[in-house]
PDB file of N, CA, C and O in Angstrom:
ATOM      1  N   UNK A   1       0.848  -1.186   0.000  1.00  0.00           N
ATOM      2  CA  UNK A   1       0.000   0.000   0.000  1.00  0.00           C
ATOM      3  C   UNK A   1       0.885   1.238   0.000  1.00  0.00           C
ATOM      4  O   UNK A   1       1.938   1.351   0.627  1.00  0.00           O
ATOM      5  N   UNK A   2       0.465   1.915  -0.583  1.00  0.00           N
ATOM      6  CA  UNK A   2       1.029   3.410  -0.579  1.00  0.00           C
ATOM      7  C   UNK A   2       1.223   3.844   0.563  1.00  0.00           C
ATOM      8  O   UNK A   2       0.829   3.264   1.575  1.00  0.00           O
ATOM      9  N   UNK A   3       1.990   5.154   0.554  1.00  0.00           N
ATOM     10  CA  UNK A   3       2.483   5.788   2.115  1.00  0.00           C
ATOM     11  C   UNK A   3       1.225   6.653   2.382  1.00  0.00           C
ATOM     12  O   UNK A   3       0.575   7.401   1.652  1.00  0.00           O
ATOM     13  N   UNK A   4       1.067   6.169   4.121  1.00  0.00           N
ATOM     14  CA  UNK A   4      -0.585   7.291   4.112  1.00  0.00           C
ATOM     15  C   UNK A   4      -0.199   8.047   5.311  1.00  0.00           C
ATOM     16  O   UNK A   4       0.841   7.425   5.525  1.00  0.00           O
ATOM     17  N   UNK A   5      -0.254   9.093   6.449  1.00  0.00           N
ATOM     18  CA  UNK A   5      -0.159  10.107   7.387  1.00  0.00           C
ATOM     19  C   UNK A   5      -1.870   9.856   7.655  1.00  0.00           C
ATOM     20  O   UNK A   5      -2.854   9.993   6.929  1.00  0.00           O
ATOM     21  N   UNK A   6      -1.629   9.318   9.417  1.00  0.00           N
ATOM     22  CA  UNK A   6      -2.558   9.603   9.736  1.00  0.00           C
ATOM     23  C   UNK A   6      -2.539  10.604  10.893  1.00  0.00           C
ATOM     24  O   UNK A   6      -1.604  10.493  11.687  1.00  0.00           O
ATOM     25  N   UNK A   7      -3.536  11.663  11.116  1.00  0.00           N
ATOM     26  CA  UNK A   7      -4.010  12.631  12.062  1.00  0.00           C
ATOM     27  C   UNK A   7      -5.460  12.670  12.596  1.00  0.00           C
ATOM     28  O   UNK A   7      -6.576  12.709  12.078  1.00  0.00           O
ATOM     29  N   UNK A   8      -5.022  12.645  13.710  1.00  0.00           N
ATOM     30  CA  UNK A   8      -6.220  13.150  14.520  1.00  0.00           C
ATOM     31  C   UNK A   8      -6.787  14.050  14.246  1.00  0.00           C
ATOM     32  O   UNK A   8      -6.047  14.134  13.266  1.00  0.00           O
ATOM     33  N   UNK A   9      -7.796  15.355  14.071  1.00  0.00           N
ATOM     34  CA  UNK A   9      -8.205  16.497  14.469  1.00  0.00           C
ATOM     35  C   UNK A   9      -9.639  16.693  14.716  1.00  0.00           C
ATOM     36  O   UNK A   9     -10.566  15.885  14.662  1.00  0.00           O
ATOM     37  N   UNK A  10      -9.619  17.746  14.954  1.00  0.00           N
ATOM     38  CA  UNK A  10     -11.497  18.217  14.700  1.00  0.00           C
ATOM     39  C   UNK A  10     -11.939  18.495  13.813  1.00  0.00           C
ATOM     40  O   UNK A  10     -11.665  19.557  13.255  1.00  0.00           O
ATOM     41  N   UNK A  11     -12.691  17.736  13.412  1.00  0.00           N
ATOM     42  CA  UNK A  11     -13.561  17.554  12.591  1.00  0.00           C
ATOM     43  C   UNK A  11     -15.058  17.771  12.900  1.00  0.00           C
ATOM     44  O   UNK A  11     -15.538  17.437  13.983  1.00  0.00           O
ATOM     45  N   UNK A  12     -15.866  18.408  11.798  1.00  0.00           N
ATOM     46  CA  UNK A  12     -17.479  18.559  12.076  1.00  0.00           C
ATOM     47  C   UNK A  12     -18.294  17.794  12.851  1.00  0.00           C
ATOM     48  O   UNK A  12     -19.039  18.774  12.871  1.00  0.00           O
ATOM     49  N   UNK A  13     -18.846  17.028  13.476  1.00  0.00           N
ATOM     50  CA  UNK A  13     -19.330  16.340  14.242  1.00  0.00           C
ATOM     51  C   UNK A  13     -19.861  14.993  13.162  1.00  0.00           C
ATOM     52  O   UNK A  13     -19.624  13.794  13.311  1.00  0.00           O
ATOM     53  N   UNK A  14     -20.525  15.564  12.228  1.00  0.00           N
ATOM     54  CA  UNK A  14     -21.078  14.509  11.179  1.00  0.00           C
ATOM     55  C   UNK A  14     -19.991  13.705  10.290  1.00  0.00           C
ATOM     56  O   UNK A  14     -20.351  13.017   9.335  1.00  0.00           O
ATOM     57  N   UNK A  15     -18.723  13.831  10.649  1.00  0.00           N
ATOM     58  CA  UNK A  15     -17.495  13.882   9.559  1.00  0.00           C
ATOM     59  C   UNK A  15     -16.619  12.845  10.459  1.00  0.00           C
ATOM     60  O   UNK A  15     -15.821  13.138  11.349  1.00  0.00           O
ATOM     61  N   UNK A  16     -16.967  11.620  10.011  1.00  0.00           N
ATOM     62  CA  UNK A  16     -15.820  10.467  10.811  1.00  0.00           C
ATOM     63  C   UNK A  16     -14.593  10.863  10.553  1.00  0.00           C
ATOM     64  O   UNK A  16     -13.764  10.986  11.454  1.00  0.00           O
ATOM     65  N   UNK A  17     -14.286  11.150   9.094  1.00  0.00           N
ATOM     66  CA  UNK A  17     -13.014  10.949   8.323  1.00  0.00           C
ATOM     67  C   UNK A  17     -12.943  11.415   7.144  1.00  0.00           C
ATOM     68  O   UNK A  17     -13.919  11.432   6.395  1.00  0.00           O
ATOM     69  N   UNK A  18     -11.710  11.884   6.799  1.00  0.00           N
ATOM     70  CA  UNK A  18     -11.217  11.873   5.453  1.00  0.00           C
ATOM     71  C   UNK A  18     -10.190  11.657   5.205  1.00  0.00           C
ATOM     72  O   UNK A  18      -9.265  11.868   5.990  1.00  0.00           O
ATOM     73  N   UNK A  19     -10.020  11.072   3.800  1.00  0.00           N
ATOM     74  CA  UNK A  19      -8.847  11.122   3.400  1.00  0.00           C
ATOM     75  C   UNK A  19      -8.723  12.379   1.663  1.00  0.00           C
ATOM     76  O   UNK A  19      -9.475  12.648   0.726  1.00  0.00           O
ATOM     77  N   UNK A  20      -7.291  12.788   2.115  1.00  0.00           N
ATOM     78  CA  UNK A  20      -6.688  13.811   0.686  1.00  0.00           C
ATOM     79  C   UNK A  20      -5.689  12.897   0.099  1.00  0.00           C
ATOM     80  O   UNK A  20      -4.883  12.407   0.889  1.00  0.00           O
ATOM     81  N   UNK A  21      -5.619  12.648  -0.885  1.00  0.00           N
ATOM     82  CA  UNK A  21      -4.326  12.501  -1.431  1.00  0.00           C
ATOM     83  C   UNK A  21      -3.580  13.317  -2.019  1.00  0.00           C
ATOM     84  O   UNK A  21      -4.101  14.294  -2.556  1.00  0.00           O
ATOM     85  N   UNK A  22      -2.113  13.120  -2.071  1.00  0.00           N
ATOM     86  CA  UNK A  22      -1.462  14.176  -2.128  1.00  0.00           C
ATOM     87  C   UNK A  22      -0.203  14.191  -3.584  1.00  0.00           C
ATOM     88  O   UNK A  22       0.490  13.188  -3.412  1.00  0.00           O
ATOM     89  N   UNK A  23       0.090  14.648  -4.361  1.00  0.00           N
ATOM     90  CA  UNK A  23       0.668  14.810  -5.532  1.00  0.00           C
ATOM     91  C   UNK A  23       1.493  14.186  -5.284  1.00  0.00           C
ATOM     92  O   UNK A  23       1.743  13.913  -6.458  1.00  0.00           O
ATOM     93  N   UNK A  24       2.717  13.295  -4.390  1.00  0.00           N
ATOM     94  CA  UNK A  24       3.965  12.212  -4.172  1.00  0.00           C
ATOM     95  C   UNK A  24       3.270  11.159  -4.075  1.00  0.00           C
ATOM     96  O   UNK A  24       3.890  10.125  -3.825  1.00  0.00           O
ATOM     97  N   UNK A  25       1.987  11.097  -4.219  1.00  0.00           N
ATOM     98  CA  UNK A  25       1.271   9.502  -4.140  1.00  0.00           C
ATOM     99  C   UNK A  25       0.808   8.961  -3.166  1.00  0.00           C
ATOM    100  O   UNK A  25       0.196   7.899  -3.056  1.00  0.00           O
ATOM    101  N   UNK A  26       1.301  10.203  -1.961  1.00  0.00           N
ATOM    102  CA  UNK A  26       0.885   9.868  -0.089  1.00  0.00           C
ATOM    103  C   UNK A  26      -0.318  10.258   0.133  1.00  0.00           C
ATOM    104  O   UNK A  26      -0.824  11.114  -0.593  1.00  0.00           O
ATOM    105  N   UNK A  27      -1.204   9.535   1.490  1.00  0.00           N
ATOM    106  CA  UNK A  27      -2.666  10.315   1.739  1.00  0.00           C
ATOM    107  C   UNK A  27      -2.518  10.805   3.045  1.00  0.00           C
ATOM    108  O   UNK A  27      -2.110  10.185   4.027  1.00  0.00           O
ATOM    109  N   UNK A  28      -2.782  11.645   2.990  1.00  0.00           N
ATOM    110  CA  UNK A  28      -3.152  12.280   4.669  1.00  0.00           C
ATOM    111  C   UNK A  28      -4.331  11.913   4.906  1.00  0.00           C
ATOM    112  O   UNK A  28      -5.051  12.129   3.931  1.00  0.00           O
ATOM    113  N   UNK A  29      -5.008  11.325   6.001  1.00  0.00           N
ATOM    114  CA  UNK A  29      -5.944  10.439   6.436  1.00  0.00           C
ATOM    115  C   UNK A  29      -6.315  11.014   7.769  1.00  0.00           C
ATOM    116  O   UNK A  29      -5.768  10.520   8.755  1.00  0.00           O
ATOM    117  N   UNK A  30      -7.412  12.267   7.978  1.00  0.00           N
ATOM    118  CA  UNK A  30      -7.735  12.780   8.909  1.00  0.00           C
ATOM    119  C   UNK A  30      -8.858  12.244   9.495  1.00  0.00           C
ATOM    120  O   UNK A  30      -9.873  12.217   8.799  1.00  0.00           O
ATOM    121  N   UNK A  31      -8.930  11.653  11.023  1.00  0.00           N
ATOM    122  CA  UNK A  31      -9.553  11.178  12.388  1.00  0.00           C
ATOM    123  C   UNK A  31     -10.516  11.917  12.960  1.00  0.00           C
ATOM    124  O   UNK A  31     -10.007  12.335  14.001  1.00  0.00           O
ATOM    125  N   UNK A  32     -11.490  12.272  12.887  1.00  0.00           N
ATOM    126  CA  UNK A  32     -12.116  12.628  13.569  1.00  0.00           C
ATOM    127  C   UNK A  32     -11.838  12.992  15.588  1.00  0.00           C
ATOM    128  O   UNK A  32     -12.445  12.171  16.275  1.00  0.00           O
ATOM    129  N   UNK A  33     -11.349  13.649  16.089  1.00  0.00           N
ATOM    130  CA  UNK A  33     -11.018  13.365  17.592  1.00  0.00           C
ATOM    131  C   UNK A  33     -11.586  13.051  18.041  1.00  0.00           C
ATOM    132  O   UNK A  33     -11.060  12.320  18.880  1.00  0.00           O
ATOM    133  N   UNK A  34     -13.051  13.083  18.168  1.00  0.00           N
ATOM    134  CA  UNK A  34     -14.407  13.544  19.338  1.00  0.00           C
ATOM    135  C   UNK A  34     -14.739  11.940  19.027  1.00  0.00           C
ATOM    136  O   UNK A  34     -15.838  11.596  19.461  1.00  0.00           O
ATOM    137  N   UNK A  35     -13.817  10.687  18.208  1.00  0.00           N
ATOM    138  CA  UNK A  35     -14.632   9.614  18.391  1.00  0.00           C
ATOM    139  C   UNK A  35     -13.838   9.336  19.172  1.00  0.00           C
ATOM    140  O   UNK A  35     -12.794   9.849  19.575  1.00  0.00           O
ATOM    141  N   UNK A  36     -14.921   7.640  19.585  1.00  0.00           N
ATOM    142  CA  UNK A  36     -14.488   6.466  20.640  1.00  0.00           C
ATOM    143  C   UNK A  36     -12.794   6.335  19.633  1.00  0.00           C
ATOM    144  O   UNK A  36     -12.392   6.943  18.641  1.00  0.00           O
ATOM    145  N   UNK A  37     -12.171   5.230  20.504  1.00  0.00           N
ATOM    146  CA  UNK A  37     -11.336   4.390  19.664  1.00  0.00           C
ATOM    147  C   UNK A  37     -11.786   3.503  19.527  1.00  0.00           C
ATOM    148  O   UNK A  37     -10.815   2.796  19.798  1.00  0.00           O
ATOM    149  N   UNK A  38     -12.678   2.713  19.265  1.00  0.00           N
ATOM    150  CA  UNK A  38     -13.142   1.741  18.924  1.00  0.00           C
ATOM    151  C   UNK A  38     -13.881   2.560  16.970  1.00  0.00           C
ATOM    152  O   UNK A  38     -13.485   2.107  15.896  1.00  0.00           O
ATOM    153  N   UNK A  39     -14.772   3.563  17.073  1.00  0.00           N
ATOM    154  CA  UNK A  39     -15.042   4.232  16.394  1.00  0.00           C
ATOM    155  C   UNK A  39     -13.639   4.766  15.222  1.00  0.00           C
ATOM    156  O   UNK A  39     -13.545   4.685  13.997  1.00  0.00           O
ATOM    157  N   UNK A  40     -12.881   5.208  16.079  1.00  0.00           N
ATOM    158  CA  UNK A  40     -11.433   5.084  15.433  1.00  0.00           C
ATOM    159  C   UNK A  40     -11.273   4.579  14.634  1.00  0.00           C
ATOM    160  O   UNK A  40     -11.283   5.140  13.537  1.00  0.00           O
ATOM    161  N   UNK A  41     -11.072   3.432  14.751  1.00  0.00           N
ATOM    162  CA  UNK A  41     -10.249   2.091  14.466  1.00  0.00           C
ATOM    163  C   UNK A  41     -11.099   1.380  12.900  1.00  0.00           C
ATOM    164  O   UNK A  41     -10.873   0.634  11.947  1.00  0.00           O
ATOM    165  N   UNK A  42     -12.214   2.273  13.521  1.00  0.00           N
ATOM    166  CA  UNK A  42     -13.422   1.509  12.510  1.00  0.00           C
ATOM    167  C   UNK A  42     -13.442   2.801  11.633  1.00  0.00           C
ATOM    168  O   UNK A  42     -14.324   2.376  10.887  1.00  0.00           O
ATOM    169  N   UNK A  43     -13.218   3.829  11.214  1.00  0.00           N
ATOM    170  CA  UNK A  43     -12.861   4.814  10.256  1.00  0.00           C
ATOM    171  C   UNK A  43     -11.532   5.361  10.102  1.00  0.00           C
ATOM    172  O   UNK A  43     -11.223   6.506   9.771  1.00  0.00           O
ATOM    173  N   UNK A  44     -11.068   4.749  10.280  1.00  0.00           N
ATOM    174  CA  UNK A  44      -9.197   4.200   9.561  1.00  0.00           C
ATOM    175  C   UNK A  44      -9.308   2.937   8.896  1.00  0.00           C
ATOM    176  O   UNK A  44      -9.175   3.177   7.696  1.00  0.00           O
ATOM    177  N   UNK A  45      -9.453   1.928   9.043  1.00  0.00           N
ATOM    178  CA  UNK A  45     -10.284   0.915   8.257  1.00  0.00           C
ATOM    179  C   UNK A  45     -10.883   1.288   7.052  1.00  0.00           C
ATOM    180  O   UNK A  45     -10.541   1.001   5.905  1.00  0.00           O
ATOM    181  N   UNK A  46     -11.711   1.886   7.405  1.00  0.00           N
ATOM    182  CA  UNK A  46     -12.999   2.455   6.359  1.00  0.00           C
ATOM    183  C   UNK A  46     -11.689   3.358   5.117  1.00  0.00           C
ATOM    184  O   UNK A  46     -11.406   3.021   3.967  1.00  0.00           O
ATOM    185  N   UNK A  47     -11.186   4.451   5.877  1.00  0.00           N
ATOM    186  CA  UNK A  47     -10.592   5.020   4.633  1.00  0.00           C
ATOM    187  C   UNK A  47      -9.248   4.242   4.683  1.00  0.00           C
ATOM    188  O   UNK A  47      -8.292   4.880   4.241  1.00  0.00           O
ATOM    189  N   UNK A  48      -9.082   3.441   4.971  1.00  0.00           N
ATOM    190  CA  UNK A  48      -7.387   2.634   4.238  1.00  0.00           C
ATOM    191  C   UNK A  48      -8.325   1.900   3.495  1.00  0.00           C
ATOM    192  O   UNK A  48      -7.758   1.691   2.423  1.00  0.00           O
ATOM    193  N   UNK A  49      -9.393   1.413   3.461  1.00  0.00           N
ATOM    194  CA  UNK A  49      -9.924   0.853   2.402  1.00  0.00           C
ATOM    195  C   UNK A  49      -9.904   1.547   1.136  1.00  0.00           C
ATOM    196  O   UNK A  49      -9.450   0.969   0.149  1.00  0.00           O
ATOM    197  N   UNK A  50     -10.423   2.921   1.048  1.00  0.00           N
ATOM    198  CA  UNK A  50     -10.688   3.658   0.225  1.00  0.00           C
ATOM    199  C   UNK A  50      -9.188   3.765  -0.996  1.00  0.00           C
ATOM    200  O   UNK A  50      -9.356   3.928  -2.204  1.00  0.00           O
ATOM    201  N   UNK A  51      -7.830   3.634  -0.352  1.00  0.00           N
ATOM    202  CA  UNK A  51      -6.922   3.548  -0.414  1.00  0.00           C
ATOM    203  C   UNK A  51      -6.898   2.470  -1.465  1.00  0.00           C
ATOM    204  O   UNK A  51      -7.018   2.546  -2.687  1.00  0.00           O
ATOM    205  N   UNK A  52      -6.714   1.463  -0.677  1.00  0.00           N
ATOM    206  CA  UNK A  52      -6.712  -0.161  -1.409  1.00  0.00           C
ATOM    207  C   UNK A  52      -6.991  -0.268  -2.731  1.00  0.00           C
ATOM    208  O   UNK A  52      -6.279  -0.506  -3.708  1.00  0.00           O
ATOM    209  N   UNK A  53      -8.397  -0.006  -2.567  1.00  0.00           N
ATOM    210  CA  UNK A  53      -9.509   0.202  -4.080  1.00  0.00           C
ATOM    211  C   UNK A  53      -9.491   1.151  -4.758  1.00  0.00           C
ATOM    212  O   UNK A  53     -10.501   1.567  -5.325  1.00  0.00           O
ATOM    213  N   UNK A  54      -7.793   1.959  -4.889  1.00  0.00           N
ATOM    214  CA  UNK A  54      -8.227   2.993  -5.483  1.00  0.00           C
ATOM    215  C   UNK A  54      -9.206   3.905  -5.920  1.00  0.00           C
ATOM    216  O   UNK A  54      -9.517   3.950  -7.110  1.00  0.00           O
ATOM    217  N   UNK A  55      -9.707   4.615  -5.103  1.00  0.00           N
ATOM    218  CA  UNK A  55     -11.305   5.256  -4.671  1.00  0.00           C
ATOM    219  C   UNK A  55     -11.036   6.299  -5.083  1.00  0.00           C
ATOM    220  O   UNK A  55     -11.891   7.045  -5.560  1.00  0.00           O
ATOM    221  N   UNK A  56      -9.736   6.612  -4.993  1.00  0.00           N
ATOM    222  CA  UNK A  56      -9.612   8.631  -5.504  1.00  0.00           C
ATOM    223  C   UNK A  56      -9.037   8.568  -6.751  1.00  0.00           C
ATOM    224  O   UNK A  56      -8.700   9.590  -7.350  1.00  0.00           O
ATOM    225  N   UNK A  57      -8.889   7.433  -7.209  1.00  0.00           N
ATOM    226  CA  UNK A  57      -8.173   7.402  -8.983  1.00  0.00           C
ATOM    227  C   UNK A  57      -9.124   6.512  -9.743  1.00  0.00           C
ATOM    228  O   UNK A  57      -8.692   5.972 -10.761  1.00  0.00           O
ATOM    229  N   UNK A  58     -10.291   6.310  -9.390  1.00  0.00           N
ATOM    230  CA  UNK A  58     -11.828   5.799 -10.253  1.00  0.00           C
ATOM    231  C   UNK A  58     -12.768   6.868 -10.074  1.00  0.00           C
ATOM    232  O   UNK A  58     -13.024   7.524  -9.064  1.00  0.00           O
ATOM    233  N   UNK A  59     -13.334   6.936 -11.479  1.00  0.00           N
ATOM    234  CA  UNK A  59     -14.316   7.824 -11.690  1.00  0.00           C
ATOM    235  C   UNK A  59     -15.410   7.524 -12.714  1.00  0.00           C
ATOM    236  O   UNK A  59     -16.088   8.109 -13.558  1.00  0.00           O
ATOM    237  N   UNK A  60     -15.201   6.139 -12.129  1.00  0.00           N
ATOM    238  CA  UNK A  60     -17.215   5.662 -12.890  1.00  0.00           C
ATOM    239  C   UNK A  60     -18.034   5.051 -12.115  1.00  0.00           C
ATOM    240  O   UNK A  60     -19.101   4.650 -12.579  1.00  0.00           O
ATOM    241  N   UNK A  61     -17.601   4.785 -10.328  1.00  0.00           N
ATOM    242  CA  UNK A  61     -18.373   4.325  -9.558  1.00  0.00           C
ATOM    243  C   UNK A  61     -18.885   5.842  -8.683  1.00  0.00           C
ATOM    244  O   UNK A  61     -18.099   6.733  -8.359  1.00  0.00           O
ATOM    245  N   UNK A  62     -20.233   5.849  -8.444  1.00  0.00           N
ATOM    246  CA  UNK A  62     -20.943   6.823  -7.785  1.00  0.00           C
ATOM    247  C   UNK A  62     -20.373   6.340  -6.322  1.00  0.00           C
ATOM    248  O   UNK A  62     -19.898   5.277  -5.922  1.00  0.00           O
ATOM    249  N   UNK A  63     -20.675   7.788  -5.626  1.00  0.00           N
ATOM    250  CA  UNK A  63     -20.077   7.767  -4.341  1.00  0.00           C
ATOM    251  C   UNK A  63     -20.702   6.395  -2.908  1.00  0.00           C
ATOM    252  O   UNK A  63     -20.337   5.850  -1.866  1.00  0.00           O
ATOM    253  N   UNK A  64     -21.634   6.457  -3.712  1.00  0.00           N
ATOM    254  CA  UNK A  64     -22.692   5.376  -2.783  1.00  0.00           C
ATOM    255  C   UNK A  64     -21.828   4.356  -2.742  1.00  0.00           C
ATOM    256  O   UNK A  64     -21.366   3.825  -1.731  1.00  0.00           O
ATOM    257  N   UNK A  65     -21.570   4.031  -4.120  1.00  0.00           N
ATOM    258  CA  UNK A  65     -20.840   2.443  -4.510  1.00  0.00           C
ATOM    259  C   UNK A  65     -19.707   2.722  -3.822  1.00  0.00           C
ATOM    260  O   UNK A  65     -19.842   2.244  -2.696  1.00  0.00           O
ATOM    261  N   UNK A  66     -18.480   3.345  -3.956  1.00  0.00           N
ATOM    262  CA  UNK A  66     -17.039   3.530  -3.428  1.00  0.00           C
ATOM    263  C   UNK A  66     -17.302   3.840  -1.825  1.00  0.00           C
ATOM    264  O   UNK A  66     -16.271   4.128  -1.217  1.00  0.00           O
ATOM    265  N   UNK A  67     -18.218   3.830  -1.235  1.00  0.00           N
ATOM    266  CA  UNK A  67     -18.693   3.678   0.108  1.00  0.00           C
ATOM    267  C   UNK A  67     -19.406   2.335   0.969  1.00  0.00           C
ATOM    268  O   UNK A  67     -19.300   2.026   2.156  1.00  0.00           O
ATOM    269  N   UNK A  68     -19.990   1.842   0.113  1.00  0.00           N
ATOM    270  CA  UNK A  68     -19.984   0.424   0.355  1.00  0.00           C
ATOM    271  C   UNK A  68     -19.118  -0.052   0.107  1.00  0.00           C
ATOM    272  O   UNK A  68     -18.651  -0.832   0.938  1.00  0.00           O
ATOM    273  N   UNK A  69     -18.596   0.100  -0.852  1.00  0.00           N
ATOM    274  CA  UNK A  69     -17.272  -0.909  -0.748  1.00  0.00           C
ATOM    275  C   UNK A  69     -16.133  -1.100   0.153  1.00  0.00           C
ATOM    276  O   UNK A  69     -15.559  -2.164   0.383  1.00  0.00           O
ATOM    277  N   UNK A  70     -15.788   0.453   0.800  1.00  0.00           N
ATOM    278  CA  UNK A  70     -15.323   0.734   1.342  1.00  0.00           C
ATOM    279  C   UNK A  70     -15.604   0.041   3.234  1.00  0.00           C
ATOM    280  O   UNK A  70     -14.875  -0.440   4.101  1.00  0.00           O
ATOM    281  N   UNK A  71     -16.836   0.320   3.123  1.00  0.00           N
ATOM    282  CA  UNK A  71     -17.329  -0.402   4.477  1.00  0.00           C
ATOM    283  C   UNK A  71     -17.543  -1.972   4.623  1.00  0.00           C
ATOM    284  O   UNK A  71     -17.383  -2.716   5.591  1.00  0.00           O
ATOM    285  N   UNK A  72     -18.016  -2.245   3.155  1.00  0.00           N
ATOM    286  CA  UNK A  72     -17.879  -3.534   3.192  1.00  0.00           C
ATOM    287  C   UNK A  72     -16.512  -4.755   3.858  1.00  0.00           C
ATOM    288  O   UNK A  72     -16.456  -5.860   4.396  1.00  0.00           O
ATOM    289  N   UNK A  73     -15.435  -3.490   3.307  1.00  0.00           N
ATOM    290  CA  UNK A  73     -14.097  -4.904   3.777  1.00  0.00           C
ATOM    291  C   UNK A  73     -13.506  -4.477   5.001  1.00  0.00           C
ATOM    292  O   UNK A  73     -12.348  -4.659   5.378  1.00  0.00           O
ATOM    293  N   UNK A  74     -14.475  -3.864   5.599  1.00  0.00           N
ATOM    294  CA  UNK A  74     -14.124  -3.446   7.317  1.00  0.00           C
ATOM    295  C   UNK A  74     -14.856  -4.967   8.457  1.00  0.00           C
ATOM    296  O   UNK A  74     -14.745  -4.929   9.682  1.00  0.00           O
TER     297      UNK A  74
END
């Protein structure tokens, strides 16, 4: 897998996670703070999936789909 940076921060309340990718091929993979770690653990998952399946370099699956999928292999 590619090189990813993960961070904690604050984030919107509705906003588990995101991930950016970044022009060297790395993702910064931002945490939500205000979750559990259990919650954590389970949206780092979620976006290293996103990762995996190349989710930010496909652009014929709708967001629904690249979100199940994504949750699916959690």
């Amino acid at each position: 897998m590619e090189n990813y940076y993960v961070r904690t921060v604050k984030l919107p309340g509705s906003v588990r996670g995101v991930t950016i990718p970044n022009d060297d091929g790395t993702f910064n993979v931002f945490i939500n703070s205000s979750l559990s770690p259990e919650c954590s653990n389970d949206t780092l998952n979620h976006e290293l999936n996103h990762i995996k399946k190349d989710h930010f370099y496909e652009d014929t699956k709708s967001i629904e789909v690249v979100e199940t999928e994504a949750d699916d292999s959690i």
